[in-house]
C-alpha positions in Angstrom: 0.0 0.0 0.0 1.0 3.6 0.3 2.7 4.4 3.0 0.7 6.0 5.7 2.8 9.3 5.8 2.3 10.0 1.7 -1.0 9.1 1.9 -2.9 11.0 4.3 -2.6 13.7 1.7 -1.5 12.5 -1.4 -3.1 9.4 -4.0 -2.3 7.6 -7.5 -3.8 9.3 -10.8 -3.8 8.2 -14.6 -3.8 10.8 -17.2 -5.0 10.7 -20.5 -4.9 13.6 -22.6 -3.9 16.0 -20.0 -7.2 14.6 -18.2 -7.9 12.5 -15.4 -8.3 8.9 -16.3 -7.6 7.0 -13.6 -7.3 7.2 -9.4 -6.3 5.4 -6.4 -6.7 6.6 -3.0 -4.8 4.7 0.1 -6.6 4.6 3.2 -5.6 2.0 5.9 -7.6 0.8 8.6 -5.4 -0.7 10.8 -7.9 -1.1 13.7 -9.7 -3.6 11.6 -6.9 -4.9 9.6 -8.4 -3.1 6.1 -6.6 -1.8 3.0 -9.2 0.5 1.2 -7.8 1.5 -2.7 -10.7 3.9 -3.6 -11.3 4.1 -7.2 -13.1 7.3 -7.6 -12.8 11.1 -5.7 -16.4 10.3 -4.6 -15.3 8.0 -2.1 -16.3 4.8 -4.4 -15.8 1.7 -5.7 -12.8 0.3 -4.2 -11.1 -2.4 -3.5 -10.6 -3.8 -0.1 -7.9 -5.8 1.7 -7.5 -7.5 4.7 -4.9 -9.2 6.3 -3.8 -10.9 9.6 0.1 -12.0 10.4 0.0 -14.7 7.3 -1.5 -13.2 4.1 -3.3 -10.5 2.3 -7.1 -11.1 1.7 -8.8 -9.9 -1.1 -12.3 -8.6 0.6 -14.7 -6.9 -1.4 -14.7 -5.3 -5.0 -17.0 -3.1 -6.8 -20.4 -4.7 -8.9 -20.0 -3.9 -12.4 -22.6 -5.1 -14.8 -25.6 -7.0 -12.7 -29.1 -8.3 -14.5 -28.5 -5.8 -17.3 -27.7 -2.6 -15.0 -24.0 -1.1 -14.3 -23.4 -0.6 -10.3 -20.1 0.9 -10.8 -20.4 3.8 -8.9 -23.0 1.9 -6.4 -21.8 2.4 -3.0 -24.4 0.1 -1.6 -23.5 -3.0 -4.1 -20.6 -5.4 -4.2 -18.7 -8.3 -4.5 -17.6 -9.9 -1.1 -15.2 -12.6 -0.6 -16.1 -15.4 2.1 -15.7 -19.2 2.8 -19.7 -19.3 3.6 -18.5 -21.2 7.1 -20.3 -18.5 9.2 -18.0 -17.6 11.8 -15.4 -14.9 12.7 -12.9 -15.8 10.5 -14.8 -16.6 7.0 -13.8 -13.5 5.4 -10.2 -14.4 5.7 -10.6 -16.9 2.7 -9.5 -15.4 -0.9 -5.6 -15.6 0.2 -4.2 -12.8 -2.3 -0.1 -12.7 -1.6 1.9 -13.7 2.0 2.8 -11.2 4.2 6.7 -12.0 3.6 7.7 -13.3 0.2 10.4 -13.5 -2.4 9.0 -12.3 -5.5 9.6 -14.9 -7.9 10.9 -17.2 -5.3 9.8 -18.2 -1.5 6.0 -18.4 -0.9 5.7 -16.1 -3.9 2.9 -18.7 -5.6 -0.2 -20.3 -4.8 -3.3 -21.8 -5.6 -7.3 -21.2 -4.0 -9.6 -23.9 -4.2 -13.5 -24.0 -5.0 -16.1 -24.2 -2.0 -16.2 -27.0 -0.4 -12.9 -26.7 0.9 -12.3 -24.6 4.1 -10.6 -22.5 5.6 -9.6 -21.3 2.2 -11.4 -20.8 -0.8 -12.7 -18.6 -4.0 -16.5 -18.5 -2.2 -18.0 -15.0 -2.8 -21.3 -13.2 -2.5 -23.1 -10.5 -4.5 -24.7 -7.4 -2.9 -26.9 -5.0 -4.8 -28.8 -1.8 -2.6 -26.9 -3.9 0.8 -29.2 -7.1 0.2 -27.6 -10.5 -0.5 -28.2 -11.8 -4.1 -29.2 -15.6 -4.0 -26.5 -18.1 -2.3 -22.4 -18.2 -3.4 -20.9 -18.2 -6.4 -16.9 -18.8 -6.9 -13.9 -18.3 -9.2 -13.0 -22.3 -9.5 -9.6 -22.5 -8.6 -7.5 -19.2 -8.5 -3.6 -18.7 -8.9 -1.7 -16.3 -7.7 1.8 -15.9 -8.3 3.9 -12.8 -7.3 6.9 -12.0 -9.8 10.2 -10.9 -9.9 10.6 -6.9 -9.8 10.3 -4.8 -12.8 10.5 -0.9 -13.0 8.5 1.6 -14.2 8.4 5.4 -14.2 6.2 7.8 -12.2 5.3 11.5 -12.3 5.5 13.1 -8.6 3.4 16.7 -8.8 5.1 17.8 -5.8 7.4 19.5 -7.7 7.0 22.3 -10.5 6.7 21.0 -12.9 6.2 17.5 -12.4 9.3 15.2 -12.2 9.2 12.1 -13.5 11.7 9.3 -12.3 12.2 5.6 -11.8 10.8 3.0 -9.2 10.6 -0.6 -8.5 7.7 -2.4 -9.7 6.2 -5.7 -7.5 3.6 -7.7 -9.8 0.9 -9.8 -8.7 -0.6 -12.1 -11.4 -4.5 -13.0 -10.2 -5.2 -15.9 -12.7 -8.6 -17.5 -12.0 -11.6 -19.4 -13.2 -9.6 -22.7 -13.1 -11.2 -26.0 -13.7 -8.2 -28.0 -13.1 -5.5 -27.1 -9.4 -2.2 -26.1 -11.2 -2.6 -26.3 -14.5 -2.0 -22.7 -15.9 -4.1 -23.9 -19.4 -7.8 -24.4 -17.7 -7.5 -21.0 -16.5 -10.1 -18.1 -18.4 -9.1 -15.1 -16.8 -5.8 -13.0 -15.9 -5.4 -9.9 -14.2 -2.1 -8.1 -13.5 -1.7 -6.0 -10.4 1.4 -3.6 -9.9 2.5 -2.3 -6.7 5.4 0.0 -7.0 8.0 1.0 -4.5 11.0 3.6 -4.6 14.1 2.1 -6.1 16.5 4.7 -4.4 15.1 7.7 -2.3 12.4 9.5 -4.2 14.2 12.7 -5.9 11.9 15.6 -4.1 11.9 14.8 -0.3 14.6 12.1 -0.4 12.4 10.0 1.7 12.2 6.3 0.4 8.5 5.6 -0.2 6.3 3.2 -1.5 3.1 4.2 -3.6 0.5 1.2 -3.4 -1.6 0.1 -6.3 -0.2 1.9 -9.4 -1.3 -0.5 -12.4 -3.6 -3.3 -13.6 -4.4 -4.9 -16.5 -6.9 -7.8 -17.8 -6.3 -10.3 -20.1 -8.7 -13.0 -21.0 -7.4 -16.6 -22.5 -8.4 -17.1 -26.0 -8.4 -20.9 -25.6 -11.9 -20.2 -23.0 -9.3 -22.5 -20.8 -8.5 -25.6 -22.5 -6.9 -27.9 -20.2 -5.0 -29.1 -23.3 -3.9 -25.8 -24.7 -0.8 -23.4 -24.0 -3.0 -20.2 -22.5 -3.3 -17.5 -25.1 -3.4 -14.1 -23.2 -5.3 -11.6 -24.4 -5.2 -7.7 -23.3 -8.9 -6.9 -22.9 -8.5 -3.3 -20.4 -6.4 -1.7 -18.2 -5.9 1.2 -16.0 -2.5 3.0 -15.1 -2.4 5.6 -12.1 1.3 6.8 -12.6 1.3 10.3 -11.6 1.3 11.4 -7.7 -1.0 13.9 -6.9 -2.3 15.9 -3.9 -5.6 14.8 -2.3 -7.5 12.2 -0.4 -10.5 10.8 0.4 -12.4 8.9 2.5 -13.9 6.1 1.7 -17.5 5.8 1.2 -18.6 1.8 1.8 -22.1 0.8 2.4 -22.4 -2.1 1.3 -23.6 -4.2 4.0 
């Protein structure tokens, strides 16, 4: 995430033509254990994290498309993660990256199974105007699998004008709607989530930061997820928040 000391005033923007296209606002909860990346000034969608001493959790994400309607900018729908066990610790099920890990190496890769399997699983609920939509659903199997560093380039506003410089990139591949437990081929759906981190001191306050959730992007499998064929990615969207940029907000979740 962002680090708390950039981000109780600063956030992640895309631009596109000299426009915003694109934002991520850090807010972290740590009384409950929540990572909130707010996608919108407004205060919604967003994801949310959690986390205890062992792993990430992916929580809750926006609805997008649901019985012919959009509920992007709903803040009373969503998609919730949960094993369906009913007790204190069933939201602690879609495992999203360890706490400690060597990208590329150590604990760096894992795999999520379907319901029925507890503690752990791809179980998740819909929510539209804070009511639950029918029973579960899941993802299959999910893979994630965090690589080795890359780099990339951001644009800090802090300074006139703008300086852009290098950083450290930390990507998580989310590779779900498996039918078959480690077998990259059944898998329908990619998405790639970048994290990026100073590589040296950042060039205006010589502080070494980190900046959170700065890019993603979706690729769908041309095969539909043959078991039997070598995966064809391809791009189908993305979203790049490269440019650090005064402002926050606070984020606006309910839900359920």
């Amino acid at each position: 995430m962002m680090d708390p000391g950039l981000a109780v005033n600063y956030h992640m923007e895309g631009v596109t033509g000299g426009l915003p296209s694109s934002y991520i606002y850090t807010h972290w909860d740590a009384n409950e254990s929540k990572v909130y990346y707010t996608k919108n000034p407004q205060g919604n969608p967003w994801d949310i994290n959690l986390y205890d001493s062992n792993f990430i959790y992916q929580w809750v994400t926006e609805l997008g498309m649901w019985n012919g309607k959009n509920h992007w900018n709903d803040a009373t729908s969503c998609r919730k993660f949960n094993n369906g066990a009913q007790n204190s610790t069933s939201d602690l099920s879609m495992r999203w990256a360890p706490r400690c890990a060597v990208p590329g190496g150590k604990n760096s890769s894992f795999w999520n199974p379907p319901p029925a399997t507890l503690p752990v699983n791809t179980n998740y609920y819909t929510y539209v105007g804070q009511q639950q939509q029918g029973s579960g659903q899941n993802l299959e199997y999910s893979w994630l699998d965090l690589k080795a560093p890359g780099t990339t380039t951001i644009a800090d506003h802090r300074a006139n004008p703008p300086r852009r410089f290098s950083i450290t990139t930390l990507p998580l591949h989310y590779t779900y709607s498996c039918s078959v437990s480690g077998n990259e081929n059944s898998c329908k759906f990619r998405e790639i989530f970048q994290y990026g981190v100073d590589t040296t001191v950042n060039p205006i306050d010589k502080v070494k930061h980190s900046y959170g959730w700065i890019g993603w992007h979706y690729y769908i499998n041309s095969t539909g997820g043959d078991p039997k064929k070598k995966p064809v990615w391809t791009l189908s969207n993305k979203s790049i928040s490269d440019h650090l940029m005064a402002g926050q907000v606070s984020p606006n979740f309910q839900c359920f």
